[in-house]
Structure formats: structure tokens, C-alpha cells
C-alpha positions as CSV (number, residue, x, y, z in Angstrom):
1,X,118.2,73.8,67.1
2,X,115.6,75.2,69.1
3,X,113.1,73.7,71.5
4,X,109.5,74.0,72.4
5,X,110.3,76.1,75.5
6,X,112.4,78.5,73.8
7,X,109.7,81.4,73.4
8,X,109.1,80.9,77.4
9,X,111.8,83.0,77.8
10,X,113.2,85.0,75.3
11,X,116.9,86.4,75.5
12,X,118.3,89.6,73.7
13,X,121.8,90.9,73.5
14,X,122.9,94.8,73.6
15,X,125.7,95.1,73.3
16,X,127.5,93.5,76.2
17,X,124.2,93.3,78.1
18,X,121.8,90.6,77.8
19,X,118.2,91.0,78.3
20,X,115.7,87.9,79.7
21,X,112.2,88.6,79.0
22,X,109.9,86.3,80.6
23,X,107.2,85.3,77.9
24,X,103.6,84.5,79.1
25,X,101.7,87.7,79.0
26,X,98.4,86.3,78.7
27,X,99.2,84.5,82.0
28,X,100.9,87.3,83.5
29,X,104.4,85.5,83.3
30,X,103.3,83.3,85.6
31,X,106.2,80.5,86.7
32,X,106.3,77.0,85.7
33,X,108.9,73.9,85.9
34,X,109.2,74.8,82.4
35,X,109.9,78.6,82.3
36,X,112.2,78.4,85.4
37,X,114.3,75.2,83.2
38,X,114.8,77.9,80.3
39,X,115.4,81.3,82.5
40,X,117.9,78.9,84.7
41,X,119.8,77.8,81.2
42,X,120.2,81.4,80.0
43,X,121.8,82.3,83.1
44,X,123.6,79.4,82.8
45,X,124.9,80.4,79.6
46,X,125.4,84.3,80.6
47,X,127.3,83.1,83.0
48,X,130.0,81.2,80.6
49,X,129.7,83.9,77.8
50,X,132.9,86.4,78.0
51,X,130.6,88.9,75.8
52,X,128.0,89.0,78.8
53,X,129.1,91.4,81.7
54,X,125.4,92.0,83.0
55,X,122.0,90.5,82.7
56,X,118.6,92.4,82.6
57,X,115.5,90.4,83.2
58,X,112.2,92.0,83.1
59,X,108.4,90.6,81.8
60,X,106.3,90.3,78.8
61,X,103.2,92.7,78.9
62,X,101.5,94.0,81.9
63,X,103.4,91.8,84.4
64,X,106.7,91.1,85.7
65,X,106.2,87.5,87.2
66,X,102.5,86.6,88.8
67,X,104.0,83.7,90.6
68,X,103.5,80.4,90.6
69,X,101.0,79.5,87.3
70,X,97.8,78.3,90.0
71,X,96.2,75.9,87.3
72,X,99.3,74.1,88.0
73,X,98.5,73.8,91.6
74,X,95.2,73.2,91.6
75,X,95.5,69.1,93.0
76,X,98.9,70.1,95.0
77,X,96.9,68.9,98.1
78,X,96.8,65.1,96.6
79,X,100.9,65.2,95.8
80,X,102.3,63.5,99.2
81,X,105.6,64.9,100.5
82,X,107.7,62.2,98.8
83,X,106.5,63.7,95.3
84,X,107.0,67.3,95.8
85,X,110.9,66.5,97.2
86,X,111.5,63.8,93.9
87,X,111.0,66.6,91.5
88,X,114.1,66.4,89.3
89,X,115.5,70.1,89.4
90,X,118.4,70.6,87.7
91,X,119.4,73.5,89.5
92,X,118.3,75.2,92.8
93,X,115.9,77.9,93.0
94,X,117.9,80.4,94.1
95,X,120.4,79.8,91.4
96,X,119.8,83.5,90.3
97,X,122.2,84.8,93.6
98,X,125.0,82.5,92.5
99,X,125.3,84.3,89.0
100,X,128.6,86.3,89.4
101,X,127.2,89.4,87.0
102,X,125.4,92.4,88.0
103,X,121.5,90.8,87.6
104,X,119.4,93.9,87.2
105,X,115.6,93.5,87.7
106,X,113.0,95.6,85.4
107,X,110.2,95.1,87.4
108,X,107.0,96.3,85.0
109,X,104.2,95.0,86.6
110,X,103.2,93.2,89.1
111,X,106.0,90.8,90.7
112,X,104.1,88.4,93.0
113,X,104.8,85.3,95.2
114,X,107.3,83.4,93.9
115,X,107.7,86.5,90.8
116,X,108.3,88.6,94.1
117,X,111.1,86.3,95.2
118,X,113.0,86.3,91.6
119,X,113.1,90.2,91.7
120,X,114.3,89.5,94.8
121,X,117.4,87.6,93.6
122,X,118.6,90.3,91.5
123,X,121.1,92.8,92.6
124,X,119.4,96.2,91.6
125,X,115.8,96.6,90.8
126,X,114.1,99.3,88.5
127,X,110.7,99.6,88.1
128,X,108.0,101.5,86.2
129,X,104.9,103.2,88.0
130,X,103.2,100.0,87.0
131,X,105.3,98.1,89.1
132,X,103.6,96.4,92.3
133,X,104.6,94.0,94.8
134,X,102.8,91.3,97.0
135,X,103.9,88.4,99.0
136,X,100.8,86.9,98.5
137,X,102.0,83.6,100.5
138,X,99.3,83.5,103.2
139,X,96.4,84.4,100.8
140,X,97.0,81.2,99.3
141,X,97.1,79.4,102.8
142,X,101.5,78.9,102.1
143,X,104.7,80.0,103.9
144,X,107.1,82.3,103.1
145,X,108.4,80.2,100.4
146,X,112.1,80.2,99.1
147,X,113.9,82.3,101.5
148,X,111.7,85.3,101.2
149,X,111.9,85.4,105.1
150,X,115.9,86.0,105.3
151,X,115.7,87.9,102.3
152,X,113.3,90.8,102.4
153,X,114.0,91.7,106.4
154,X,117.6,92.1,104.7
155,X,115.6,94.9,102.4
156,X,112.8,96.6,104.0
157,X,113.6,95.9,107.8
158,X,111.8,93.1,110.3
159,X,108.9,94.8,110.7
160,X,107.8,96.1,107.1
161,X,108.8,92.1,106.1
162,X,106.6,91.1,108.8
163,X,103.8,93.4,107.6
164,X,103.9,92.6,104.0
165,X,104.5,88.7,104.4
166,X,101.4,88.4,107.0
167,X,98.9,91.0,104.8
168,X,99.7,89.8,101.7
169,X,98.6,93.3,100.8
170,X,100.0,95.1,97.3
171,X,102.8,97.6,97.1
172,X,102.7,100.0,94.3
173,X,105.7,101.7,93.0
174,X,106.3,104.5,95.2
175,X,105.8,102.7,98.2
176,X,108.0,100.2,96.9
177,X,110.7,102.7,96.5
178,X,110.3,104.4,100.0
179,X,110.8,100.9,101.7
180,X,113.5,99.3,99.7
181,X,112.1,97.2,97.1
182,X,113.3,99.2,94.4
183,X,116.5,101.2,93.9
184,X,115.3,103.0,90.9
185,X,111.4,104.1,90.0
186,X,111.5,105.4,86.1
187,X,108.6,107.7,86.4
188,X,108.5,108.3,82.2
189,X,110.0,105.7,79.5
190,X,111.1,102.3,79.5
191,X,112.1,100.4,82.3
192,X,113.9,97.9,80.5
193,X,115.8,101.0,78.3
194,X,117.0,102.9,82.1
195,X,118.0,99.4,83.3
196,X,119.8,98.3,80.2
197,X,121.8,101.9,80.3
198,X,122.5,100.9,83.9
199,X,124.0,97.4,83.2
200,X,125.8,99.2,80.3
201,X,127.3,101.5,82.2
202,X,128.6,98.5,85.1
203,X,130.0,96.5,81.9
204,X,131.9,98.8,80.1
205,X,132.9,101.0,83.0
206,X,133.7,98.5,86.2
207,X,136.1,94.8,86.6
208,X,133.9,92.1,86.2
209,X,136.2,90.6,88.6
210,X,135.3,93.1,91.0
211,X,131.9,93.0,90.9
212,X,131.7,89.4,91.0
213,X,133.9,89.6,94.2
214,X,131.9,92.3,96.0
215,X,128.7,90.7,95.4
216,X,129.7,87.8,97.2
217,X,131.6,90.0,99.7
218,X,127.4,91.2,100.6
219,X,126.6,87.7,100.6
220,X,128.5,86.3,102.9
221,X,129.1,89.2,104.9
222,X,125.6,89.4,105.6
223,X,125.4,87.2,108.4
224,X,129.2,87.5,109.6
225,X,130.8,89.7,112.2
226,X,133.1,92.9,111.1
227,X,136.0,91.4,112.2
228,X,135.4,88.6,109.7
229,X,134.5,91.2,107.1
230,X,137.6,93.1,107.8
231,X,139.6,89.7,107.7
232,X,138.2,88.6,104.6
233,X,138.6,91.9,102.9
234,X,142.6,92.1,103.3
235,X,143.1,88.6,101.7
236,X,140.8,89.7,98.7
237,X,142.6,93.2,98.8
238,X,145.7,91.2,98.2
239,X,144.6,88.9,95.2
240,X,143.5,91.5,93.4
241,X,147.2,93.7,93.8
242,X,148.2,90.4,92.1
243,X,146.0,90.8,89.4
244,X,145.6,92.5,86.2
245,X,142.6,94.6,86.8
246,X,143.8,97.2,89.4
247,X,147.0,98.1,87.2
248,X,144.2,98.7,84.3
249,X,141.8,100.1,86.4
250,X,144.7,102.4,87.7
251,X,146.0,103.1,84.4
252,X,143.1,104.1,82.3
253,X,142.0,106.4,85.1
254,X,144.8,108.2,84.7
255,X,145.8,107.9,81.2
256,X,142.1,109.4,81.0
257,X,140.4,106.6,78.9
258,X,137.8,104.2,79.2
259,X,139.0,100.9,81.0
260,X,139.2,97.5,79.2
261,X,139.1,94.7,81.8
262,X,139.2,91.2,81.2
263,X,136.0,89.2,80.8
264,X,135.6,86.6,84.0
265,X,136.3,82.9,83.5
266,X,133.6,80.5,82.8
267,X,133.0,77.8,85.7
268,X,130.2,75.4,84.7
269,X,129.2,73.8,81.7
270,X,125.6,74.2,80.6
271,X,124.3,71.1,80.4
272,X,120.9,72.4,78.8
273,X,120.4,73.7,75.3
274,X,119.7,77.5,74.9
């Protein structure tokens, strides 16, 4: 059965990758309650699906995500505080960091505000030499909405996030790369094609296991000491010497063959249709 928001966001598989395309091009992909409802299911599901081992999410047409849609928030200043917190969200915005897959960002276009902070959330970022980047938070007389102040200092450094959250002002591609806001510019080709071949190369090649424990070894190491890094590390190191994936890992290194690792368990239900 499908639903009326199912074309917001559109979902392919290759192969063991799955590929979210954000689906308003005449608007830019610009975000709404009802886009972020069906990108937030998808994930959901990706995260519960055995045959998904990494997620690509990139934009329809000439944008990657223009932010918050602003016809939408054109009477925000008669919505009282008590409104704006009763908004019934099923999931928090920064759901995207608690997926345990590699979430790889094809950034082609312009990733603004709040499109900004969701190609933030991913893990890796590509982008084509169309791809631009703007806080554009104080233009619009807002904060540094959804974290965007602990996360890009983490990227580009305190002074660079100070710079581009105060300016406002657009980063094209290169600059982007120089800085830290990409990982990977694709000068010729498709994005989405060199990040797909990436994600491919993480699914069939590394433990989901141990990519779902690494990235939230960066997470919460971020803000810890080394000593608690180090401490953390020797109890993971120990689980996984119990588990299956280092004998396979081990083995088909040396047995000279490609590795087959078990898929990761699901751990929440998707309470949304997809």
C-alpha cells in the first residue's frame, strides 16, 4: 500500500546499498514535517533490513536539500512557544547519527540550513562541483539550529564554524573540500554512481558489526578523554575476539577471498509504513 508521501522521498536498492533521493526539485528539496516523516521511516527500515549494509542519500534535480520549505514559515512568528514544542515528532531530528550503517551523503547541489545539517549527519560526504554549502541561519534572523554549533567546529575548526555560521555566506565545492565539508569532490560523473561504489565497497568488503561499533566509538569519544577511549576500546576489543566476525575477517584474508560477514541485528520496529 502506498501513501501520499511516498514520492517525497524515493528509495532504491543496488545491490546491498540503498539509495534516498529526496524528491522536491521544483522546490529545491526543501524540508517539511512531511518529507522528514518519510526520509526518518526509510531509515528506519534500512536499519532493520539485513540486505541493507549502507545508505546513500542525495537530492532530486539541482539541489541537495534548500532547507527548511519558507512558505511553511511564513506565520512562524504567531506560533507561541507551547506550539512549536507540542509538535508530535515521532522521532528526533538527529535520528540520522543513531543509524548504525555507513550513511553516505551525495551532496549535488546546494545543501542549505537545515539541508546543511542533514549532510551533516552522514558519515562521508561526496559532492559534485555543483555542490554548495550555507548556514544561512542568521540571514533568516535564527540560531544555529539542530546542533550545527557542536557539529561543524568538530569539521572545519572553531574559527571557519564561526565564520560560516555568522556570514551565512556560500561554499562552493572546492572550498568545501579544502575545509572539511566534503571527503570526496567528483569532478566528472555522477555523484550518486562514486558514492554508491563507495558504500558498495564498505558492504561487501568490511563487518557491519564493526562499522556500527567504530561509528559510535567517534561519537562518544568525541567529547571524552583518551584514557576513556583507551578504556572503552579494550572492552570492545574483547567482544569482538568473542565474536564471529574477526575469525571470518581473519580467515578470508588469508584464505584470499572476499569476506562474508553477518548482517547486524535489527533493534526497532518501524512503526511507520514505507
Amino acid at each position: 500500500m502506498t501513501g501520499a508521501n511516498d514520492e517525497l522521498v524515493l528509495a532504491e536498492h543496488r545491490g546491498p546499498v540503498l539509495v534516498l533521493t529526496f524528491n522536491r526539485p521544483a522546490k529545491l528539496n526543501a524540508w517539511t514535517d512531511e518529507l522528514e516523516d518519510r526520509y526518518f521511516a526509510l531509515l528506519d527500515a534500512a536499519e532493520n533490513d539485513p540486505d541493507v549494509r549502507a545508505v546513500v542519500v542525495t537530492g532530486a534535480g539541482r539541489g541537495f536539500c534548500a532547507g527548511a520549505d519558507l512558505q511553511l514559515l511564513r506565520f512562524v512568528g504567531e506560533i507561541d512557544e507551547a506550539s512549536a514544542l507540542d509538535r508530535a515528532r515521532r522521532r528526533p531530528r538527529d535520528m540520522p547519527l543513531t543509524l548504525r550503517k555507513p550513511l553516505i551523503g551525495a551532496v549535488n547541489g546546494v545543501a542549505a540550513g537545515l539541508g546543511m545539517v542533514e549532510a551533516l549527519y552522514c558519515d562521508i560526504r561526496f559532492g559534485s562541483p555543483s555542490a554548495r554549502f550555507t548556514t544561512a541561519f542568521a540571514q533568516r534572523g535564527l540560531i544555529a539550529e539542530y546542533a550545527i554549533s557542536w557539529l561543524l567546529p568538530r569539521l572545519v575548526g572553531h574559527g571557519r564554524a564561526t565564520d560560516l555560521l555568522l556570514s551565512s555566506r556560500m561554499v562552493d565545492a572546492e572550498e568545501a573540500l579544502r575545509i572539511g565539508l566534503l571527503d570526496h569532490l567528483v569532478p566528472t560523473g555522477s555523484v550518486v554512481d562514486a558514492a554508491v561504489t563507495y558504500a558498495t565497497d564498505l558492504a561487501t568488503r568490511c563487518s557491519p558489526a564493526s562499522m556500527a561499533t567504530i561509528k559510535s566509538q567517534l561519537h562518544y569519544d568525541a567529547d571524552g578523554t583518551y584514557a576513556d577511549s583507551v578504556t572503552r576500546a579494550g572492552s570492545l576489543m574483547l567482544q569482538a575476539f568473542r565474536g564471529p566476525d574477526v575469525v571470518e575477517g581473519v580467515a578470508s584474508h588469508l584464505e584470499k577471498r572476499p569476506p562474508s560477514f553477518p548482517s547486524l541485528p535489527p533493534v526497532r520496529s518501524t512503526d511507520v509504513p514505507v
